[in-house]
N, C-alpha and C positions, 0 to 999 in steps of 0.2 A: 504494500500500500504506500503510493506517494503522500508527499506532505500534502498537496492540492485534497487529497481523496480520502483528508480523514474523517471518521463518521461523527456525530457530534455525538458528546455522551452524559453524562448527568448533570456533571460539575458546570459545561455549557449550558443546559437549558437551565438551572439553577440563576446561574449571574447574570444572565437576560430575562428572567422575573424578576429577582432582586433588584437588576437596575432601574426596571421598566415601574418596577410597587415605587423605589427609591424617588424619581422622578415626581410619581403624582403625590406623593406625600411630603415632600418637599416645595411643592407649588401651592399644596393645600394649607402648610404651614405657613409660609413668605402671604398667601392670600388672606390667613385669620390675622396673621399680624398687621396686614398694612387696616382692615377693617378696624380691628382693636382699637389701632391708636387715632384713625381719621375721625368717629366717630366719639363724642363723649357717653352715651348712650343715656341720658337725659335730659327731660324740657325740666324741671321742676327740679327743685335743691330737696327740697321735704316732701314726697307725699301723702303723708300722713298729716298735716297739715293743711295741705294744698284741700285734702278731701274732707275736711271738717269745715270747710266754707264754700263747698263745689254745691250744693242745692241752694242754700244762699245768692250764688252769684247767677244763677238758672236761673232762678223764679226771677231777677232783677234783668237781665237781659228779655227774657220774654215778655215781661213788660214793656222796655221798650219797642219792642214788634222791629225791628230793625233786618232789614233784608242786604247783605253783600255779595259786591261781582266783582270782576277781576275781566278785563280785556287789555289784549298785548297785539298790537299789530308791526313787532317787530323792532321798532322804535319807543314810543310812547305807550308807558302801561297804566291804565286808567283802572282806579277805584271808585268804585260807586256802595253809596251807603242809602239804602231808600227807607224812608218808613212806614208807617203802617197804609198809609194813603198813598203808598207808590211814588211820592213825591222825594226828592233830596232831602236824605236827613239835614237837619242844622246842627250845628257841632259847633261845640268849645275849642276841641283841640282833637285833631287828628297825626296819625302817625302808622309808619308798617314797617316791617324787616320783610327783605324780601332775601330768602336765602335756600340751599340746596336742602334735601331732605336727608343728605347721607353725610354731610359734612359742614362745619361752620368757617371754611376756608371762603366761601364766596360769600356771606352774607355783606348785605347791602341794607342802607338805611338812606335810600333816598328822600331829597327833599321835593313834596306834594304841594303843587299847585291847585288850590278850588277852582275851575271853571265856569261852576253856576250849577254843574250837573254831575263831577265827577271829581276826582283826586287824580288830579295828572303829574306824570314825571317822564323823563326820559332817562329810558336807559338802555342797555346792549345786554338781554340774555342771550347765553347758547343753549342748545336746543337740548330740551329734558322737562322734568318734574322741576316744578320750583315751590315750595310754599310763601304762602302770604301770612303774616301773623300782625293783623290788622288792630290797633289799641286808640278810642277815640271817647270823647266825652261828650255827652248832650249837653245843651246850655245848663239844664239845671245840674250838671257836676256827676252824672249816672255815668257808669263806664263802661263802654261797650268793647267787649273782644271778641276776634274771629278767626278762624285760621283756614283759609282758602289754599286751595291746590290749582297748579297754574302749568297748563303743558303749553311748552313753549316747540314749534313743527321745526326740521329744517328747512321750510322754507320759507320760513321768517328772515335767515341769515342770508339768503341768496341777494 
């Protein structure tokens, strides 16, 4: 038997599973680590707290009957806050973060202009899942939060 024409034998098929398991478990660890650290894996510091005033802050939103949108053409991403009449809510003070769901490397805190009908800003998303985490007050001081989900196409960016 030539060198060319050796047959393969245990130890070979052995170290080609070995390498081949070695591979995907090595990509599967380099992939929880990078998850791990991009992510803090919390909204809230306490929630055990958080949830001792979470019916509280329900019945006070529902009150105020307040409806929100979220439109992005690319450019300019308009928030709309209506109230129970469909009309523009009136507001004390308005404000959003607008950041990735997976990570707080992109989060943004643009500044909102009223129009008459909407909260407009410019800005440049790339194409994904974005959240809105929408924080705004009625004249009489009630505070309204909302957390809107916002897919941004690619052909927005084109």
């Amino acid at each position: 038997m030539t060198k060319d024409e050796r047959a393969w034998n245990g130890r070979h098929v052995f170290l080609m599973f070995a390498g081949a398991f070695g591979v995907i478990i090595l990509a599967n660890l380099a992939l929880t680590i990078a998850a791990v650290r991009s992510f803090p894996g919390m909204d809230i510091k306490n929630s055990y707290v958080a949830s001792q005033q979470f019916e509280r802050k329900r019945q006070m939103q529902e009150q105020l009957g307040f409806r929100s949108f979220a439109l992005y053409d690319g450019n300019t991403l308009e928030i709309g806050i209506d109230s129970k009449d469909g009309v523009p809510a009136e507001l004390a003070w308005f404000s959003a973060r607008v950041g990735r769901p997976t990570h707080q490397r992109s989060d943004l805190w643009p500044e909102f202009h009223f129009d008459g009908r909407h909260h407009t800003t410019t800005v440049e998303l790339d194409p994904g899942y974005w959240n809105l985490d929408i924080s705004a007050n009625s004249l009489d001081g009630q505070p309204f939060q909302q957390k809107l989900t916002l897919w941004v196409s690619t052909r927005h960016r084109q």
